[in-house]
Structures are given as C-alpha cells and as structure tokens.
C-alpha positions in Angstrom: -12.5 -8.0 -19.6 -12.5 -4.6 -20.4 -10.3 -1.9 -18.4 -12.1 -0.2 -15.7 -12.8 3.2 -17.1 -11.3 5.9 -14.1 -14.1 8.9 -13.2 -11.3 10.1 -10.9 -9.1 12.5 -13.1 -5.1 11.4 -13.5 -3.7 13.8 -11.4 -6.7 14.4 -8.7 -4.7 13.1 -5.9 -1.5 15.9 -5.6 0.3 16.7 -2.5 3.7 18.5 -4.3 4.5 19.7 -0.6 4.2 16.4 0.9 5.5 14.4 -1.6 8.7 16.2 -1.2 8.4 16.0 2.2 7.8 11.9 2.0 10.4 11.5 -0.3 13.1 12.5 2.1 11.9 10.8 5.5 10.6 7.5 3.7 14.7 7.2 2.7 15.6 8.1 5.7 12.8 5.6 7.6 14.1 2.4 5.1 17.4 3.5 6.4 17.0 4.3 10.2 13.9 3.2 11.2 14.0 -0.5 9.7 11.1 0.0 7.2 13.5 -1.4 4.4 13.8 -5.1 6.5 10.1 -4.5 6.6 9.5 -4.3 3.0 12.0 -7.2 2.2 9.6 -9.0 4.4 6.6 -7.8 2.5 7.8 -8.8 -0.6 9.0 -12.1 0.3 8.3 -15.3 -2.0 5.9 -13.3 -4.7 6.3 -14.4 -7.7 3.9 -14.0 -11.3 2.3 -10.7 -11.8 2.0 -8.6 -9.0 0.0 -4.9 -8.7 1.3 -2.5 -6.3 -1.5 -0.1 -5.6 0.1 3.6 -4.1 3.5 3.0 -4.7 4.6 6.2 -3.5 8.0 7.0 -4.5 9.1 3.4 -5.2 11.0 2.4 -2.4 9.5 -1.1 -2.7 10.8 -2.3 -6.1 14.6 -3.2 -4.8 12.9 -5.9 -2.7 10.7 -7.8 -5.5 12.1 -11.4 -5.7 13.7 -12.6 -9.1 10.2 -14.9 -9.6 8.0 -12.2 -9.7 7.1 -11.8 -13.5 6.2 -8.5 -14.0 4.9 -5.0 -11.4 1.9 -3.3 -12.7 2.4 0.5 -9.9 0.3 2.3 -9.9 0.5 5.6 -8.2 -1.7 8.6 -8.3 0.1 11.5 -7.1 2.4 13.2 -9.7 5.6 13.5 -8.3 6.2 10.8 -6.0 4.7 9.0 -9.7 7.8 10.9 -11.6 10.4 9.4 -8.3 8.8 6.1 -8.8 9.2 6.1 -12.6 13.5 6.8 -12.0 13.2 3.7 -9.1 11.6 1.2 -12.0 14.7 2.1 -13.7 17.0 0.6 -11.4 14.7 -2.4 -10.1 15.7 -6.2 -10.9 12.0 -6.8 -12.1 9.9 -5.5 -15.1 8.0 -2.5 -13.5 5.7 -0.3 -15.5 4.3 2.7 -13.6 1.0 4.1 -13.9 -1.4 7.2 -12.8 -4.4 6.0 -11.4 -6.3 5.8 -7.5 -6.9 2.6 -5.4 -10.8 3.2 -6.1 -10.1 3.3 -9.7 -7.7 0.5 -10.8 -6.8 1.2 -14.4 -6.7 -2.7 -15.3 -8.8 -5.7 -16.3 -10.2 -7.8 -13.5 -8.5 -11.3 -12.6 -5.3 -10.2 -14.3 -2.7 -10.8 -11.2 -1.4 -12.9 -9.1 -0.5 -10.7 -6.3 -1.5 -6.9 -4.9 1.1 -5.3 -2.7 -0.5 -2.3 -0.4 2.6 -0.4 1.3 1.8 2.7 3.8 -1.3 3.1 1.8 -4.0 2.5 2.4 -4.3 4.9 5.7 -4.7 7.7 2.6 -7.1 6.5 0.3 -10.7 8.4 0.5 -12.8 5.1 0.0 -10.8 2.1 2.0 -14.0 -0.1 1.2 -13.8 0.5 -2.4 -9.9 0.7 -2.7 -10.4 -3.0 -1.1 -12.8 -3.7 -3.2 -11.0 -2.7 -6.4 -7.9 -4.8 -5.2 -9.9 -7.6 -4.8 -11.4 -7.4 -8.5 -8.2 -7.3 -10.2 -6.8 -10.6 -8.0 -7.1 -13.6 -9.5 -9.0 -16.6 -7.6 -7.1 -17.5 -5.0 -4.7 -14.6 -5.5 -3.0 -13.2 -2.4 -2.8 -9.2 -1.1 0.5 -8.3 0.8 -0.4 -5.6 3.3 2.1 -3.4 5.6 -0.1 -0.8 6.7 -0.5 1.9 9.5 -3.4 0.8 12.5 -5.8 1.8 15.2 -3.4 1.9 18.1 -3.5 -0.7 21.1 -5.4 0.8 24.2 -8.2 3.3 24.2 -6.1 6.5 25.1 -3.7 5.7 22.3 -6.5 4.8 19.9 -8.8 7.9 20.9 -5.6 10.5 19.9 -5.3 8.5 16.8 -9.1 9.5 16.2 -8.7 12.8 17.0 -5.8 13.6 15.2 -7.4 12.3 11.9 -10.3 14.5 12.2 -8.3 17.6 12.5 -4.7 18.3 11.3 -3.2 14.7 10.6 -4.4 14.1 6.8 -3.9 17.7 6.0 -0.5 17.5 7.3 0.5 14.2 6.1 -1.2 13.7 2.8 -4.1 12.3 3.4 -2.7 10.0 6.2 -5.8 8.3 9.0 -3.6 6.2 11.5 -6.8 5.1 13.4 -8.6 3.0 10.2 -8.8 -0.6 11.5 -7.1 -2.1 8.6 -7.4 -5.7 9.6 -11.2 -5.1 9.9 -11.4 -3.4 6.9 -9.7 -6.6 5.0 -11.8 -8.9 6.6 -15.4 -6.8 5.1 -13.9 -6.8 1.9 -14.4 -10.1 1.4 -10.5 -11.8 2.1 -9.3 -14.5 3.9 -7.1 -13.1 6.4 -3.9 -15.0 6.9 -0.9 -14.2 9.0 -0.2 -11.3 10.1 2.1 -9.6 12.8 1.8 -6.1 14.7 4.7 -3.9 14.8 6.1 -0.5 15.6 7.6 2.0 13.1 10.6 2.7 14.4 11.1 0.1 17.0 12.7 2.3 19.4 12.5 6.0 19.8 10.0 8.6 19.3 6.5 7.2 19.0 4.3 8.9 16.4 0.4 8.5 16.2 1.2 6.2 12.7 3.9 4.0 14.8 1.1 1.4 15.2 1.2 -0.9 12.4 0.5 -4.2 11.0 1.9 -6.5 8.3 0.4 -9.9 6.9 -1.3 -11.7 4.2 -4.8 -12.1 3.0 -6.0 -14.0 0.5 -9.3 -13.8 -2.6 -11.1 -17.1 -2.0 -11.0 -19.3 -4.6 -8.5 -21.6 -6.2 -4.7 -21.0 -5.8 -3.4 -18.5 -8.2 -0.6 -21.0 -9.1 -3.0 -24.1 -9.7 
C-alpha cells in the first residue's frame, strides 16, 4: 500500500510555549504523580511493531518491553518532536521519530502490530478520524493501547469539564478537551473494546479538570496480529 499522502503541513501543530511548559510537569507527573507506573502498565506485554501516535516528549519509550520489534512515533509538534528524538536515543528498543498528525498517519495501512495513544488524544482536532487513521494502519486483529484523559464521573464534574473546553482549557493547555468521551469515541470507530480501568491523575491531591482518566485495550476485528 502506498503511504498516506499528509494535506496537514509538518509543523501545523506548534505550541513552543506549551511544549516547554509540558516538558517540565510531564517529568515531574512520571515522577510525583505516578504517571510513570501508569505508562509501564500501558506498555505492558507489546511486542512486534508498535506505532505511537503523539508521543509528546517521549516519556513512553523507557517502558517498551524487550519484544517489541521496532516504534514507528510520530509526533507533530516541533519541539516536544526535537525532546522525543534525544529520548529514542536512550530507549532499549529501535524507535524512529516522525512529524506527522493523528488524522494524517504518514505510513502504509496494515503495517503494525500495535498503536499506543498516550495523553493524546484529548488534543487532536478530528478524534473520529485520528481513530480512524489508527485503525487503518493496525493490522487485523491488531491491538490499540489507550491511557487517555475522560468525561468526568457526575454531572457537575462533567459540565465544568465542558465548559472549560469551550473557553480557556485548549488554549491554555495545547489543545487539551478533558470532557471527549474517549471510551465512546473507541467504540464508533469501529474497535472491540477490551479491558479497561478508570483512574485519577494524581491519586491524591489536587484535582484538575484532566484528573479523570481511563486506561485499557481495544482491539481491530479480525484475526490475531500474531496468528
């Protein structure tokens, strides 16, 4: 199959400010807030090719088990792109880097075994067709990893969520919507939802509106990937 050829340009997606900004607290959040033990348990029992769509500054690749083949990252925003590059150096696993969006995977469909979405997928502008792009590039019976921010518990919760995203939160926090329904969103794309657990980010201490999340497994119909 042919690559998927990208309308969106390279660099379309830049937040210098923010990134900055993320670089710092996402450390600080793997370190403080648990997100690190979160990741690990992401990442857990991958192996074969695996595509990491918005990899952010690339706090992900220390976790990637010793079976995983090869990580295809791609990551649209230019510096958190340039940290991520400097983390593939240090990773256990092959990882190659790339510029590109979630809407706009810049690879052939069917090519991997596994898509990891990290923190992500609360900032892309099309979830439907970020979902829809992961979904292409799986293989049949390939599986997406998911650790995403949610729509809140309760309806007080859930309507400042709503709020929030139509008026400062994405222009504060790159792009960020805490009250997408991401389970929902999996299920419409066409996945088989596996399991999955809710959680809060940190466990203890302040709650933010992007506190809520949830982290599980879906799965592209079809045969296993390892069949």
């Amino acid at each position: 199959m042919p690559l998927r050829s990208s309308k969106i340009p390279r660099d379309s997606v830049h937040h210098p400010l923010f990134a900055r900004f993320y670089a710092r607290f996402s450390v600080n959040a793997d370190r403080h807030a648990g997100v690190a033990a979160h990741r690990a348990e992401l990442l857990a029992g991958l192996s074969g090719r695996v595509i990491e769509v918005g990899a952010g500054n690339g706090l992900n690749f220390a976790h990637y088990p010793a079976a995983v083949a090869d990580v295809v990252a791609v990551e649209p925003e230019r510096t958190l792109r340039q940290l991520a590059v400097r983390s593939a150096m240090d990773a256990t696993v092959p990882v190659d880097v790339l510029p590109g969006t979630a809407e706009a995977l810049p690879v052939p469909d069917e090519t991997f075994d596994a898509a990891v979405a990290s923190l992500v997928l609360c900032t892309v502008r099309d979830l439907p067709q970020a979902l829809a792009e992961i979904r292409r590039v799986l293989r049949p019976g390939g599986e997406l990893r998911f650790f995403e921010h949610g729509l809140a518990p309760g309806p007080v919760r859930a309507t400042a969520q709503r709020a929030l995203d139509r008026t400062v939160w994405p222009l504060l926090f790159g792009g960020c919507h805490t009250a997408r329904d991401t389970l929902a969103a999996i299920r419409a794309a066409g996945f088989e939802l596996g399991t999955y657990r809710r959680l809060t980010v940190p466990e203890r201490g302040l709650r933010l509106p992007s506190s809520p999340c949830v982290l599980g497994r879906a799965r592209r119909p079809g045969p296993s990937a390892a069949a």
